[in-house]
C-alpha positions in Angstrom: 2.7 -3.0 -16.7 4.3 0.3 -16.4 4.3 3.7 -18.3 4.2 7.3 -17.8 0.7 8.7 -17.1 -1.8 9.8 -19.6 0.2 6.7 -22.1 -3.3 4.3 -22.2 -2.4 1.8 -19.4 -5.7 2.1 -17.7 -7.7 2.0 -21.1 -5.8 -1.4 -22.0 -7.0 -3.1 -19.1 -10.2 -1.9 -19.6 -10.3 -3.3 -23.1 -9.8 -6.3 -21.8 -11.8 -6.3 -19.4 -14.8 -5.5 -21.9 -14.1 -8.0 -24.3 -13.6 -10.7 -21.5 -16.8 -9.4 -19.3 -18.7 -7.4 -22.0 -18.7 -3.8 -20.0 -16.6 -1.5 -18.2 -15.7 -1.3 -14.6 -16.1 2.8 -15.0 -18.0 3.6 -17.9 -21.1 3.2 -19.9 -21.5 1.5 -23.2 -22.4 4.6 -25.2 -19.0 6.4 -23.6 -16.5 3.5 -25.0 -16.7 5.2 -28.0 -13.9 8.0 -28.7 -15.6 11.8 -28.2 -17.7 12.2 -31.8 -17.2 9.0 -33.3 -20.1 6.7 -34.6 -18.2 3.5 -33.6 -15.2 1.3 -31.9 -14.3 -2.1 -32.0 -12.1 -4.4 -30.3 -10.3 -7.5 -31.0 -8.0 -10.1 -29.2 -7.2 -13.6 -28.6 -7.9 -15.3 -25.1 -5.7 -18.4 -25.4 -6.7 -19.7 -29.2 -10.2 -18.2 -29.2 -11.0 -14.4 -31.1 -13.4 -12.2 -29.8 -14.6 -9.0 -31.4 -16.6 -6.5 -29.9 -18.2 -3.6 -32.1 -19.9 -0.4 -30.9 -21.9 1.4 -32.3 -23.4 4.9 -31.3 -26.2 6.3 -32.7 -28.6 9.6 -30.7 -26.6 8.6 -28.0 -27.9 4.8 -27.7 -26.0 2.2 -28.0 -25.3 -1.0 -30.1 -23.3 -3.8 -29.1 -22.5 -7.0 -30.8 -19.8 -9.7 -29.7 -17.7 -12.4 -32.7 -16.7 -15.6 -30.8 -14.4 -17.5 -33.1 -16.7 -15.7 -35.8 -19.9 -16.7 -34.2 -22.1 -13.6 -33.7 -23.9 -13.2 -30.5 -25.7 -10.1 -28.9 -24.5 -10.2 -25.3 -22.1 -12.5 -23.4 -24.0 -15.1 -21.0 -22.0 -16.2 -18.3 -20.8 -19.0 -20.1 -19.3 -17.2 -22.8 -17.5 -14.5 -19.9 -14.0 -14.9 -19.8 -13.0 -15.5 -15.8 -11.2 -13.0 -14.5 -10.7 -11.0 -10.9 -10.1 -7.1 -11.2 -9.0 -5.2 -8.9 -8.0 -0.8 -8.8 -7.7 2.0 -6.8 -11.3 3.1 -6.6 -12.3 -0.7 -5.0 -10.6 0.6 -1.7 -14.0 3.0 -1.2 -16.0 -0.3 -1.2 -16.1 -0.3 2.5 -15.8 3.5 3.4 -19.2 4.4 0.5 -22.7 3.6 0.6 -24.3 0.3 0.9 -24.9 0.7 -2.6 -21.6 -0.5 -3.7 -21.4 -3.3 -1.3 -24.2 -5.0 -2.6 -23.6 -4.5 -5.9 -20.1 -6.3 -4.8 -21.9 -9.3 -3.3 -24.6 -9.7 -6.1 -21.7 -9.3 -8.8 -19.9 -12.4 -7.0 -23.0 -13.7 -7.2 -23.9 -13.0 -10.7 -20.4 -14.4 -11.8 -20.4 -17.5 -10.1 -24.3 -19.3 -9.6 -26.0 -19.8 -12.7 -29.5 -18.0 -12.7 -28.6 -15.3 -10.1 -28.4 -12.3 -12.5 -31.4 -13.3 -13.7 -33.1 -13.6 -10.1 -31.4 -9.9 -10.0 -33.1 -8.7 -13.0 -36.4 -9.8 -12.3 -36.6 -8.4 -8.7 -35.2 -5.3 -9.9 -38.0 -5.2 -12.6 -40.6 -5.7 -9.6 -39.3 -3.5 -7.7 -39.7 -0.8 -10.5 -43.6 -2.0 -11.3 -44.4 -1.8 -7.4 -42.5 1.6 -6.5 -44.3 2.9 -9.9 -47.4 1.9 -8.4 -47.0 3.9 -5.2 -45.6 6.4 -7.0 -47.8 7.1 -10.3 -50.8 5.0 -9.8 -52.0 5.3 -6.1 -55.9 4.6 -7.0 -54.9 1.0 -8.2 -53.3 -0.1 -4.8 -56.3 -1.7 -3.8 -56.3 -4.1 -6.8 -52.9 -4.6 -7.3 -50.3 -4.2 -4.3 -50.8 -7.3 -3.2 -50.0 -9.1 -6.4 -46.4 -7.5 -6.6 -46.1 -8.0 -2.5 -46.1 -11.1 -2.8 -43.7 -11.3 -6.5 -41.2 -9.4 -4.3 -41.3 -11.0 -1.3 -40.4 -14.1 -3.3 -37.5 -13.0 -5.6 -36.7 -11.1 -2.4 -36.2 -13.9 -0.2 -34.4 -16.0 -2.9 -31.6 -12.9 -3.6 -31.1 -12.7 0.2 -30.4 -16.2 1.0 -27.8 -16.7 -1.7 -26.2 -13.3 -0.7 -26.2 -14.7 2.9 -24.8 -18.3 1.6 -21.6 -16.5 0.1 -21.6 -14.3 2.7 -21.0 -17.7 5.0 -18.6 -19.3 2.7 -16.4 -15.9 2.8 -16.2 -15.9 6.4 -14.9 -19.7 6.6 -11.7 -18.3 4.4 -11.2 -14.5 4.9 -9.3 -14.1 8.2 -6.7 -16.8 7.1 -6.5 -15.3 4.0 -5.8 -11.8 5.4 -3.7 -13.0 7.8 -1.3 -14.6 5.3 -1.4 -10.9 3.6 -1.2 -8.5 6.7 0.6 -11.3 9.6 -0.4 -11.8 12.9 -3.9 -13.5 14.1 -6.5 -11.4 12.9 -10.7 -12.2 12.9 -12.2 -10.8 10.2 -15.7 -11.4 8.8 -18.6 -9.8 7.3 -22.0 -9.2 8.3 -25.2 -8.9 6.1 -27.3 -6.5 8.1 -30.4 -8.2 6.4 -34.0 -6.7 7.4 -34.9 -10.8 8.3 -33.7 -14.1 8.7 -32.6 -15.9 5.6 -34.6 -19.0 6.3 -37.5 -16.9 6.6 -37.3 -14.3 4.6 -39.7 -13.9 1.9 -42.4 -14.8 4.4 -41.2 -11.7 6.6 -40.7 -9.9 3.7 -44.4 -10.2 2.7 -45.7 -9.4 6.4 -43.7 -6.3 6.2 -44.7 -4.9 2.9 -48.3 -5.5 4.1 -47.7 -3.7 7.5 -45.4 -0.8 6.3 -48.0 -0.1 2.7 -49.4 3.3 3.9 -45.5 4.8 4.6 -44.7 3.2 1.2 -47.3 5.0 -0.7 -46.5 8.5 1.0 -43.1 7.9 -0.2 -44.0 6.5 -3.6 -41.2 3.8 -2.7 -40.7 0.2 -1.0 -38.9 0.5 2.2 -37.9 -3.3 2.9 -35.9 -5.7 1.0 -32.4 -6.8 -0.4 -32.1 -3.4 -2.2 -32.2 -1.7 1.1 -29.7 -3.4 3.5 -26.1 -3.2 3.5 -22.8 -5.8 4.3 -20.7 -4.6 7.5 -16.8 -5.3 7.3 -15.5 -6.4 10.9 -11.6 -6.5 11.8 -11.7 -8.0 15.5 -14.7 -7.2 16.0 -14.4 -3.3 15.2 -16.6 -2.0 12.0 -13.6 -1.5 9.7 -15.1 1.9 8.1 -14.5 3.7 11.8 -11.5 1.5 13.2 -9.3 0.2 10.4 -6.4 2.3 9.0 -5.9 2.4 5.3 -3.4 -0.2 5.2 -5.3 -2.5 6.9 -8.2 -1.8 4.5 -6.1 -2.8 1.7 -5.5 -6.1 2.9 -8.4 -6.5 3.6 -9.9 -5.7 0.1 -6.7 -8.1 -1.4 -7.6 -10.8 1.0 -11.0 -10.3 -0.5 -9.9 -10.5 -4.4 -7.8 -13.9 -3.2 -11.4 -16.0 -2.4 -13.0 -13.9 -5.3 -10.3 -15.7 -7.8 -10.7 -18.9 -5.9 -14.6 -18.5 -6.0 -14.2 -17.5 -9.8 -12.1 -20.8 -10.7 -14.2 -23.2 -8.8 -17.2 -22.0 -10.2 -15.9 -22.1 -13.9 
C-alpha cells in the first residue's frame, strides 16, 4: 500500500487491526473516535464473515460492542480474534526501551496463542494491585492479610513465568536460522529471560522472597519481585543487542522475530 502522507494509510491498517484484534496497536478505545464525536463504527468482511464494531463515547468512557455475522458480542475472546502478525516502525524500540515493552511482547505472544494465558495475566495483575494497595494504603492490616495475597502471587506468579520461559525456549530453537535466512551468514541469536528464579521453582522462590523482602515492600508501598519486574535480553553472538547491534541488524532481528510470531500464530489457530 502506498500514498502520499497525511492520505489515511496508517488509520486503514489500524481499522483492521481493531476489527480483527478488538484494539489499537497506538491508541485507546475512547480516542478511536474522531475529535468531538459521540461515536464510530466499522465494518468489513474477513473472507465471507462481517464484523462490525461500534464505539461509543460518552464523559470520556467508552462503549464497545462487536456484530459477528449479526451475532452481537461484547468483546472478542480469542477464538473470535482474527489471526494476524503486525509489524511498524515503532516495534524497532522493542529492544532499545524498557523492560516494559518486552514483556508485554512476550505475554502478548502468549495471550494470542495458549488458551487461558490472558486470563492467568489478568488475575496476577489484579493481585498485584490488592497486595501493592495493601502496602501502600492499608499498612495496619499486613499482619492479617500479606500472607494470603503472598501466597495468590507467588502462584499466578510462577505459572506466568514458566510459560514466558516455555516460548522463550521454543523461540530460541528457530530464531538464528530464521535471521540468518533474513540477514546471511551464520549468526547465534537467542533470547534470555532474566527471571528473578528458576522456572521449575518459581512460585515456591517467589513466596520465600515476598516473605523475606515484606519490610522494603511496605516502605515502598510496592512488590519488588515477580514477572512484572524482570526483563527479556536480546543476544546477537553473544553481545546484548541494545549496546552491540547496529540498526540494521536490529531489524532483522525484529523481522526474524515476526517470521516465528506468524508461524506461532498459525500453529496455534
Amino acid at each position: 500500500m502506498v500514498g502520499p502522507n497525511a492520505s489515511g494509510k496508517t488509520n486503514l491498517l489500524e481499522a483492521v487491526l481493531v476489527l480483527a484484534s478488538g484494539s489499537s496497536f497506538k491508541a485507546r478505545d475512547t480516542e478511536l473516535v474522531y475529535f468531538n464525536k459521540p461515536w464510530s463504527r466499522l465494518d468489513a468482511y474477513f473472507g465471507k464473515q462481517s464484523r462490525t464494531l461500534k464505539l461509543t463515547v460518552e464523559d470520556n468512557k467508552a462503549n464497545k460492542s462487536f456484530l459477528i455475522d449479526d451475532k452481537p458480542l461484547r468483546r472478542l475472546n480469542l477464538e473470535r480474534t482474527v489471526p494476524l502478525v503486525f509489524f511498524e516502525p515503532n516495534h524497532l524500540q522493542l529492544i532499545t526501551r524498557g523492560p516494559e515493552q518486552r514483556r508485554e511482547y512476550i505475554d502478548d505472544l502468549l495471550e494470542r496463542s495458549v488458551v487461558g494465558f490472558k486470563s492467568l495475566a489478568a488475575n496476577y495483575r489484579r493481585s498485584l494491585a490488592q497486595r501493592n494497595a495493601l502496602l501502600k494504603y492499608h499498612p495496619g492490616q499486613i499482619n492479617q492479610q500479606l500472607f494470603a495475597w503472598d501466597v495468590r502471587l507467588s502462584e499466578l506468579g510462577g505459572k506466568v513465568a514458566v510459560a514466558r520461559q516455555q516460548l522463550i525456549d521454543d523461540i530460541n530453537k528457530k530464531l538464528s536460522r530464521t535471521y540468518n535466512q533474513i540477514a546471511g551468514g551464520r549468526h547465534s541469536v537467542r533470547l534470555n529471560y532474566d527471571s528473578h528464579f528458576p522456572a521449575d521453582t518459581y512460585a515456591s522462590k517467589m513466596l520465600s522472597k515476598l516473605e523475606a523482602s515484606a519490610k522494603q515492600d511496605i516502605e515502598r508501598g510496592f512488590t519488588l519481585y515477580g514477572p512484572h519486574r524482570e526483563d527479556i535480553s536480546f543476544y546477537l553472538n553473544k553481545n546484548l543487542v541494545g549496546v552491540a547491534a547496529s540498526r540494521g541488524e536490529t531489524r532483522s532481528l525484529l523481522l526474524a522475530l515476526k517470521v516465528y510470531e506468524l508461524g506461532l500464530i498459525e500453529k496455534s489457530r
